[in-house]
C-alpha positions as MATLAB code, in Angstrom:
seq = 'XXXXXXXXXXXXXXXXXXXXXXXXXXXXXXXXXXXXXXXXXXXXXXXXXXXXXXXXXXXXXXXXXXXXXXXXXXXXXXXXXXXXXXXXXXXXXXXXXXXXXXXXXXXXXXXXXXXXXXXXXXXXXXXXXXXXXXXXXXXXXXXXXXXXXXXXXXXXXXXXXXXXXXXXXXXXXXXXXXXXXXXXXXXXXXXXXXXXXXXXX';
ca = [
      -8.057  -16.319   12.742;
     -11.070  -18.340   13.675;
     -13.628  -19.636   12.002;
     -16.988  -17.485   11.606;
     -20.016  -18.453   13.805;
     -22.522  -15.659   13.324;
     -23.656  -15.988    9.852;
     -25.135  -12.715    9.821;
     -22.002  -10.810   10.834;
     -19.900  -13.365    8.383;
     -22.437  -12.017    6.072;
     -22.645   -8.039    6.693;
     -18.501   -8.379    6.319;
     -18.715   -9.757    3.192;
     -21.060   -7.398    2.161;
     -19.696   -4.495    3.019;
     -16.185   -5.582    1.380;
     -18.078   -5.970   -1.987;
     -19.398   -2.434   -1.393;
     -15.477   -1.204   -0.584;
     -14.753   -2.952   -3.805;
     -17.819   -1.252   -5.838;
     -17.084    2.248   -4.016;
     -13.295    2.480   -4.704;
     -13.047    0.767   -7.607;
     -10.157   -1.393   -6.689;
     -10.100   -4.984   -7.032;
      -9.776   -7.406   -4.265;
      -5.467   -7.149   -4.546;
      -6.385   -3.496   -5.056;
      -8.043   -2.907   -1.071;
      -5.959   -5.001    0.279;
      -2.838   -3.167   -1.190;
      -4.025   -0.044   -0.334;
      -5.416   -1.029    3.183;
      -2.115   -2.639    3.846;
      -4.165   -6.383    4.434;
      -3.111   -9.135    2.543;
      -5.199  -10.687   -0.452;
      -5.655  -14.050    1.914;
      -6.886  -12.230    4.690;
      -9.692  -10.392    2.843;
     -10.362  -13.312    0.236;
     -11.080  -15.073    3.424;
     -13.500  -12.837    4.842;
     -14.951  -11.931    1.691;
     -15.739  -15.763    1.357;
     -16.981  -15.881    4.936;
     -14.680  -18.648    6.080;
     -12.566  -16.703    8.252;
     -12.867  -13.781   11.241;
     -10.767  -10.479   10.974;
      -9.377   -9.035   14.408;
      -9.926   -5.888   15.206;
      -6.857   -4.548   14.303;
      -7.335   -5.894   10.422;
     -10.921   -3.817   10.806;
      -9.087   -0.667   11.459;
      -6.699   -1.428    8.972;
      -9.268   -1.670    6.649;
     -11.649    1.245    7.781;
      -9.418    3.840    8.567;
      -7.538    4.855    5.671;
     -10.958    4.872    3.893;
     -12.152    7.105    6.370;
     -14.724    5.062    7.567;
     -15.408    4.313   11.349;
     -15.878    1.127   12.665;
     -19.319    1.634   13.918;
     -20.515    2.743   10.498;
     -19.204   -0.612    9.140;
     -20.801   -3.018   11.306;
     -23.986   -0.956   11.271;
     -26.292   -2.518    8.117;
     -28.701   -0.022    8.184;
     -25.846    2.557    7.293;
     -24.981    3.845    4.045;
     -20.728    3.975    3.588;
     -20.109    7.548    2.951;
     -20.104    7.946   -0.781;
     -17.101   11.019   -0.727;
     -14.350    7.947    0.111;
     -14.410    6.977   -3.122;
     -12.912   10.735   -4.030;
     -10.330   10.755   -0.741;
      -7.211   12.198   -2.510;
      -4.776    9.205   -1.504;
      -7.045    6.403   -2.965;
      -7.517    8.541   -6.168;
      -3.549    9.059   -6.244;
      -3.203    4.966   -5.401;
      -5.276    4.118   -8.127;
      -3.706    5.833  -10.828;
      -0.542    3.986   -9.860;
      -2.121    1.110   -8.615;
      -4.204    0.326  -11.923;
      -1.584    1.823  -14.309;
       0.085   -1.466  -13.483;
      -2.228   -3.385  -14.965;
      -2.510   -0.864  -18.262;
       1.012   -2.056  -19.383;
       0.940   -3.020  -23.071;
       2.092   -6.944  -23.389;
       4.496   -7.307  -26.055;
       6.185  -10.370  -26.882;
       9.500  -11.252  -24.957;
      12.064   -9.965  -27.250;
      15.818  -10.927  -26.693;
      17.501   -9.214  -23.943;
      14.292   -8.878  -21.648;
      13.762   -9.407  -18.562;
      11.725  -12.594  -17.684;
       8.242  -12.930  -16.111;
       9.642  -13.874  -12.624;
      12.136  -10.675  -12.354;
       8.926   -8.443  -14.031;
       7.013  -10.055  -11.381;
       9.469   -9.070   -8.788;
       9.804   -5.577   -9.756;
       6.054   -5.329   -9.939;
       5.888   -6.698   -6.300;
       8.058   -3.853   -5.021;
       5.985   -1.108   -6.345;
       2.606   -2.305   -4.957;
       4.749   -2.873   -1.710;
       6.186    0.284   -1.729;
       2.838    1.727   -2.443;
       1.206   -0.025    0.251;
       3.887    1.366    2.933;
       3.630    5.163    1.585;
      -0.149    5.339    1.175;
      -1.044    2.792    4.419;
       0.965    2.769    7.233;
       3.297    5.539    9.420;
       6.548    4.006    7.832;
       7.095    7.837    6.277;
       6.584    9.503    8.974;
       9.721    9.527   10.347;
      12.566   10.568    7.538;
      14.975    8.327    6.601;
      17.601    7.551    3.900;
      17.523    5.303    0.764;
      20.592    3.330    2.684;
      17.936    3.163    5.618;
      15.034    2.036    3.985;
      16.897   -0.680    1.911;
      18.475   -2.009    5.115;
      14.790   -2.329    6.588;
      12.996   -3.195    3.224;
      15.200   -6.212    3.761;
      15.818   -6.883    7.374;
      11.741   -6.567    7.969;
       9.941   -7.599    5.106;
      12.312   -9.418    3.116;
      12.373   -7.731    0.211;
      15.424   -6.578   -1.587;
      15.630   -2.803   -3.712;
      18.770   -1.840   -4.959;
      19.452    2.338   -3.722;
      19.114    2.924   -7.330;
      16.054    1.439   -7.853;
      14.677    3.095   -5.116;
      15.648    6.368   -5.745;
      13.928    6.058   -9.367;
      10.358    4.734   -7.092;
      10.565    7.306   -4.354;
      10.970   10.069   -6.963;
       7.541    9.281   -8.360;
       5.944   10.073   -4.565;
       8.275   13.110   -4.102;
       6.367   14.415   -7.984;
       2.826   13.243   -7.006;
       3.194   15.404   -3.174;
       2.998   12.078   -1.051;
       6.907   12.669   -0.004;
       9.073   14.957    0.685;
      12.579   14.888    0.838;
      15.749   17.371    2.383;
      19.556   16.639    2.468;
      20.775   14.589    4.998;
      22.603   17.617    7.600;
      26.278   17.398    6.361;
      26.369   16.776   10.434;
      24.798   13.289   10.482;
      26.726   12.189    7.358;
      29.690   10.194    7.315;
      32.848   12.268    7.122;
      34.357    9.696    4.087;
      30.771   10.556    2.429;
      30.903   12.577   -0.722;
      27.214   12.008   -1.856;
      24.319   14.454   -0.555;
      22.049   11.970    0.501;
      18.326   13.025    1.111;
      16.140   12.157    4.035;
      12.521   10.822    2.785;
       9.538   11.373    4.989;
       5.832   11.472    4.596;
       4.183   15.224    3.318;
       3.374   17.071    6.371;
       5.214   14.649    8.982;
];
């Protein structure tokens, strides 16, 4: 990314990712979670010190259905119905519920901050890939995802742990899920394992 010359377009960006902020009612980590951008990224532009391609402007516009034209036009209003678009109202609730937890003090036996950090890292992550990208849209196994939670992005979720977050999406209608053909399993296999994929895929 390169730094902003245009002032005024540095400025319309800025503005209009305060109005995202005011119309979805997400914070900064919030938009960029849901938009799949990282909090850098936007901070940046949001501060005017640093361009967005064009790519990171779809990214950003197109899961709040919002074309691109309508965002770099300043005499145009952003449509006030994206605030009530089904998947940022379901993202919220999980989003901000995060936030909502009641602090107690540590009491012996739990975890520390830096594994309840960790843990809350793979939710929002796991979020972000259901709600903003086409991860889901091709069913796969809890084996399958682990393997490319970790080969791709580093992160590491026990199957068990999984299974317990993806069963959240199956209840709120996001996924869907079907048992693996007994065809495509292994023949030593004694578990039914379930394909995941994206509602409607």
């Amino acid at each position: 990314m390169g730094k902003i010359t245009d002032h005024d377009v540095a400025a319309l960006i800025a503005r209009r990712i305060v109005e995202l902020i005011d119309l979805t009612g997400l914070p900064l980590e919030g938009l960029a979670n849901f938009t799949g951008l990282s909090f850098s990224t936007l901070r940046s532009a949001l501060k005017k010190s640093s361009s967005l391609s064009i790519d990171s402007f779809a990214r950003l516009c197109t899961p709040l259905s919002i074309s691109l034209s309508d965002f770099f036009n300043p005499k145009k209003q952003l449509p006030p119905h994206t605030k009530d678009l089904p998947n940022l109202v379901k993202f919220k609730v999980i989003f901000l519920s995060s936030f909502e937890q009641p602090r107690h003090k540590e009491r012996p036996g739990s975890k520390p901050d830096g594994i309840n950090a960790d843990l809350r890292h793979q939710r929002k992550f796991l979020a972000q890939l259901i709600y903003s990208s086409d991860y889901f849209l091709t069913a796969r196994t809890i084996d399958q995802i682990a393997i490319d939670l970790e080969v791709t992005h580093h992160i590491v979720i026990r199957p068990e742990r999984l299974y317990a977050l993806l069963k959240k999406y199956v209840g709120l209608e996001l996924l869907e899920k079907k048992v693996l053909p007994r065809t495509a399993r292994k023949p030593d296999d004694s578990r039914r394992p379930y394909l995941y994929y994206k509602k409607g895929a």
